[in-house]
C-alpha positions in Angstrom: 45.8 -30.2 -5.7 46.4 -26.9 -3.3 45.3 -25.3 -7.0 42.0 -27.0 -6.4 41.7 -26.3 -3.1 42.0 -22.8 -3.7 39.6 -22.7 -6.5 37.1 -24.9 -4.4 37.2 -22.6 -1.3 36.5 -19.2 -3.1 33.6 -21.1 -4.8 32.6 -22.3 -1.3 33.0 -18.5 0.8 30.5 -17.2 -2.4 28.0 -20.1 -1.9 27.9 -18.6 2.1 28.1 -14.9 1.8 25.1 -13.1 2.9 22.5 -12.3 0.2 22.3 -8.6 -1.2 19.4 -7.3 -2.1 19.8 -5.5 -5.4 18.7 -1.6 -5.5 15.1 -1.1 -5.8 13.2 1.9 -7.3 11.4 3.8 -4.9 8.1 5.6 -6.0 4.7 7.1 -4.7 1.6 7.9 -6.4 -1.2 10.3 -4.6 -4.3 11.1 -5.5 -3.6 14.5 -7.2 -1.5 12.7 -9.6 -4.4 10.5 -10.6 -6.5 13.3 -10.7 -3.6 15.4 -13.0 -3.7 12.3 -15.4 -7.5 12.6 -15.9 -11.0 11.1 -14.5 -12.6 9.4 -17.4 -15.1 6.7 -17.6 -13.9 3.3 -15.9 -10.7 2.8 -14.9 -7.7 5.0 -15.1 -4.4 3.9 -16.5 -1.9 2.7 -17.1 -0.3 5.1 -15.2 3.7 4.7 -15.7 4.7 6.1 -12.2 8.1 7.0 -13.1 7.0 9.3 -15.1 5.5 11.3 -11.9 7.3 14.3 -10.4 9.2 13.2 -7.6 10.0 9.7 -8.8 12.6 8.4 -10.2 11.3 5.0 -10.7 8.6 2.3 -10.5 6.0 0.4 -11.9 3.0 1.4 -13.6 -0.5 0.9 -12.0 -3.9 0.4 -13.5 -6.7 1.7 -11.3 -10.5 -0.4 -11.8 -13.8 0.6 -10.0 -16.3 -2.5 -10.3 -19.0 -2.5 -12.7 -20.7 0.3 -14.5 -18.6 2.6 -11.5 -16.1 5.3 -12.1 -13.5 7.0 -9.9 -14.8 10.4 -9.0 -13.6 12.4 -6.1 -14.3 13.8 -2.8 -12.8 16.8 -0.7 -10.9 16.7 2.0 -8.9 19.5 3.9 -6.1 21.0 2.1 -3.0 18.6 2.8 0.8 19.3 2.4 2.4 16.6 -0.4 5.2 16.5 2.2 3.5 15.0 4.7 3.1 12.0 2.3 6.7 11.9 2.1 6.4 13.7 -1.6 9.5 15.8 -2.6 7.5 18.0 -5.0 5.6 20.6 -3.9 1.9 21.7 -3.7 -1.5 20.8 -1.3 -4.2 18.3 -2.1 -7.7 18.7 -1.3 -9.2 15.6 -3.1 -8.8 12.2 -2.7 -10.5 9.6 -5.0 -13.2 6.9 -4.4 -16.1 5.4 -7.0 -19.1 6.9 -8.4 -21.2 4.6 -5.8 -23.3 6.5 -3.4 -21.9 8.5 -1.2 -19.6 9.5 -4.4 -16.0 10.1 -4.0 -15.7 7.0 -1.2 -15.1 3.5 -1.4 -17.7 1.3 0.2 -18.2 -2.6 -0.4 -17.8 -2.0 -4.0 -13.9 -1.7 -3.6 -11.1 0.2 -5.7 -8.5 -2.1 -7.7 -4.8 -1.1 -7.9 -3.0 -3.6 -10.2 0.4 -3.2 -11.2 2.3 -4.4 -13.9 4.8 -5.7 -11.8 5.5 -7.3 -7.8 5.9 -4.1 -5.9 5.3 -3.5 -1.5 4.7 -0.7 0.2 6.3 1.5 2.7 3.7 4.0 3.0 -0.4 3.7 2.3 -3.2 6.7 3.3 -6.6 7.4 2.9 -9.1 9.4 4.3 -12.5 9.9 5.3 -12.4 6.8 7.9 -13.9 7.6 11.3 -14.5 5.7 14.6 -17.1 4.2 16.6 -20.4 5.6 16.3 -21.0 8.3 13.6 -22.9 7.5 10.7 -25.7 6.4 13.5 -23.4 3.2 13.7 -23.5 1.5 16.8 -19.7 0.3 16.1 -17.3 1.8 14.2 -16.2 1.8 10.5 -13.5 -0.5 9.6 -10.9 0.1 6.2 -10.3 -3.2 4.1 -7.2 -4.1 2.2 -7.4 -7.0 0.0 -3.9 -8.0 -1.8 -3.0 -11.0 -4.4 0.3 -12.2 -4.4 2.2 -13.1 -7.9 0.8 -16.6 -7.0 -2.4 -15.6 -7.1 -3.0 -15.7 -3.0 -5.1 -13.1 -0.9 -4.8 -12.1 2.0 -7.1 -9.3 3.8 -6.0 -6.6 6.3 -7.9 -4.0 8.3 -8.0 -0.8 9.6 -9.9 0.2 12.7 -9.8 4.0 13.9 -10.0 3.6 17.8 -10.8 7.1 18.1 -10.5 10.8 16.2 -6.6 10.5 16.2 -5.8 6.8 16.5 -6.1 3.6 14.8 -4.9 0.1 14.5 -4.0 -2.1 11.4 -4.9 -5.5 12.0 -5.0 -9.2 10.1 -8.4 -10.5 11.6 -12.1 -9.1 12.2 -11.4 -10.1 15.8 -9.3 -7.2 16.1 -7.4 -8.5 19.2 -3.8 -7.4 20.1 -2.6 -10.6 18.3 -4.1 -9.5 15.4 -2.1 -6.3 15.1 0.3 -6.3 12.1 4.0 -6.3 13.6 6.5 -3.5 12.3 3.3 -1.2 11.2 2.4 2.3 12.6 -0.7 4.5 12.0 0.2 8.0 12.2 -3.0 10.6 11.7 -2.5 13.6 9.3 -6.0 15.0 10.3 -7.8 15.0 12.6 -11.3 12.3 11.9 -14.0 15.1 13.2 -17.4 14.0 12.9 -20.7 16.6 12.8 -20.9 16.9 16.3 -17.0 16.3 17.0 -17.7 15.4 20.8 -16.6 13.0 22.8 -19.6 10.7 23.1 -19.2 8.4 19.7 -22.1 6.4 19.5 -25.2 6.4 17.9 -26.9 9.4 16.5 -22.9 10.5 16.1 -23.6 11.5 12.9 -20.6 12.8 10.5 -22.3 15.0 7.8 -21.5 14.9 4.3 -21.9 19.1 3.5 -21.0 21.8 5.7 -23.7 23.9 4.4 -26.6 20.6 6.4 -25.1 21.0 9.9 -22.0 21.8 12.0 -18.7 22.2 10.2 -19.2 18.9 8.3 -16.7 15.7 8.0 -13.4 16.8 8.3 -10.4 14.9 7.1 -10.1 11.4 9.3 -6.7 10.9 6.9 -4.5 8.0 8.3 -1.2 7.2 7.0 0.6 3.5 7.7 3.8 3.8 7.5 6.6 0.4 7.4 9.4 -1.2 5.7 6.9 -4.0 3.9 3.3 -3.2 5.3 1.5 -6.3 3.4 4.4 -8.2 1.7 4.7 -8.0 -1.9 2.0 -8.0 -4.1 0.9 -7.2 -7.7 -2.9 -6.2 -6.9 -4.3 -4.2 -4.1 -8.1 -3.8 -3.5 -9.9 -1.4 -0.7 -13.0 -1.3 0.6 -15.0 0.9 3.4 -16.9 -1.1 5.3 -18.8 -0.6 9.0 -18.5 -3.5 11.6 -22.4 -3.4 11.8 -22.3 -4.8 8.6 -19.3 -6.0 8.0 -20.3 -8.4 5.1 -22.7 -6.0 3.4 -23.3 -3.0 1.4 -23.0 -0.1 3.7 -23.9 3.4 1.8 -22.4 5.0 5.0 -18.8 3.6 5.6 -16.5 6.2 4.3 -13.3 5.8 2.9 -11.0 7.6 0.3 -7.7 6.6 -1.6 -5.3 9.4 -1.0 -1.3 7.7 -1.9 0.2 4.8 -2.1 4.3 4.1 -1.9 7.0 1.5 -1.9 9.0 0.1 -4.1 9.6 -2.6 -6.8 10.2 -6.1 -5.3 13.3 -7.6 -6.5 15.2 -11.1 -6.1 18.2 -11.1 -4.2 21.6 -12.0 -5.5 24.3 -13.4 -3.7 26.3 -10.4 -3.0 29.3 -12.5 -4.3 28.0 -13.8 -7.1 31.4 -12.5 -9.3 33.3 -14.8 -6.7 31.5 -17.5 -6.9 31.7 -17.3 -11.1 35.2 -17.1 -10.5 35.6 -19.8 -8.6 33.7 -22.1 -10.6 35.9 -21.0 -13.6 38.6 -22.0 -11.3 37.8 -25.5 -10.5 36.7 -26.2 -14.4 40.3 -25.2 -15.7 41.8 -27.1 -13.1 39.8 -30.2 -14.0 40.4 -29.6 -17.3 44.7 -29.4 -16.9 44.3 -32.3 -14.7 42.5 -34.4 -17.3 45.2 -33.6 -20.0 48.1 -34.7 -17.8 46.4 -38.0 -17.2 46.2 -38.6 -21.0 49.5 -37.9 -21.2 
């Protein structure tokens, strides 16, 4: 009996330990590896991340433009790879977006990230995203991330640049402080300067596309959200650019760029002790079974 006991109670302290989460492989994936892996016609991949300097692990990724599209890209001011929390060296100056006018952004169209298994992210920028009032918007231009669970559920975030050097991730077009995203923060790698770069946004605030037609052109507007699980896991991650003028249509003047992405695999927790729990199972069955022997005796 105090045989039994025993067995039964280290069964038992298993069945309430804590769960462990298992390690997980963490990865990134900018756009200059993207571009390193080669532009061709439609989409671009499978890209097997691990295989990316810097990484260690992670999934692969298949990147889709809609349609006839294709990824093309855009410039941007040179940025350090460490500031995207890279380890290896090197600058980027172009970010991707689809062959859909203005090329090198992403507008309605959308950009489709699907990976080959569940994965979240602790870290997602882009560029090219300004605030209220250039483009000869009367509001500002709003970033759209679409993700699909495993189950096949979507849910749809956005973000909202409140001015050159801030902006807000929310989970509703109301955009109200209860529709900020908990446990996220929006840090700005460079600075969103329009044509103009005053500090009247509003109409007429154009942001030029070229240096060489006016001012010193659009300059960087790269945002970086950073967390511990931005959206929750996912296997399929879509962006758009769109303006809140026209929220629901295609606006040729919302711009927005993919520059990295990275997180890591999502994995099911074990009960940190699961050996105990084996073992104590295993206990109680050979007790059973001694027990049952001596009755037949």
């Amino acid at each position: 009996m105090r045989k039994t006991l025993a067995a039964a109670s280290v069964g038992l302290v298993a069945l309430v330990a804590p769960l462990a989460p298992s390690q997980a492989a963490n990865w990134i994936i900018d756009s200059k590896d993207v571009i390193d892996f080669g532009l061709g016609t439609g989409s671009v991949g499978p890209i097997d991340i691990s295989t990316l300097a810097g990484n260690t692990d992670g999934p692969s990724v298949t990147i889709t433009p809609p349609g006839s599209l294709n990824i093309t890209t855009k410039d941007i001011p040179n940025l350090d790879r460490s500031e995207l929390l890279e380890t290896d060296s090197g600058t980027i100056n172009k970010v991707i977006g689809t062959s859909a006018a203005p090329t090198g952004e992403v507008n309605n169209e959308g950009l489709r990230f699907d990976f080959d298994e569940t994965i979240f992210l602790t870290q997602l920028t882009v560029a090219h995203l300004y605030p209220a009032g250039e483009h000869d918007d009367a509001n500002g231009e709003v970033g759209v991330f679409e993700i699909t669970r495993a189950n096949n559920t979507v849910d749809t975030f956005f973000l909202r640049p409140d001015s050159e050097t801030t902006a807000s991730l929310y989970s509703s077009l109301s955009f109200t402080v209860a529709d900020l995203v908990p446990l996220v923060t929006v840090v700005n790698l460079q600075e969103a300067i329009d044509g103009k770069n005053d500090a009247t946004d509003g109409p007429n605030d154009v942001v030029i596309e070229k240096a060489s037609e006016q001012g010193p052109g659009n300059q960087g507007g790269v945002w970086q959200i950073l967390g511990d699980n931005i959206f929750g896991d996912f296997v399929s991650l879509v962006i758009r650019g769109l303006d809140q003028d026209n929220i629901n249509g295609n606006t040729p003047d919302s711009d927005f760029s993919f520059v990295a992405a990275g997180g890591a695999t999502a994995v099911v927790p074990l009960p940190a002790a699961l050996p105990f729990l084996l073992t104590g199972l295993a206990g109680l069955a050979l007790v059973s079974r001694r027990r049952k022997s001596g009755n037949a005796v």
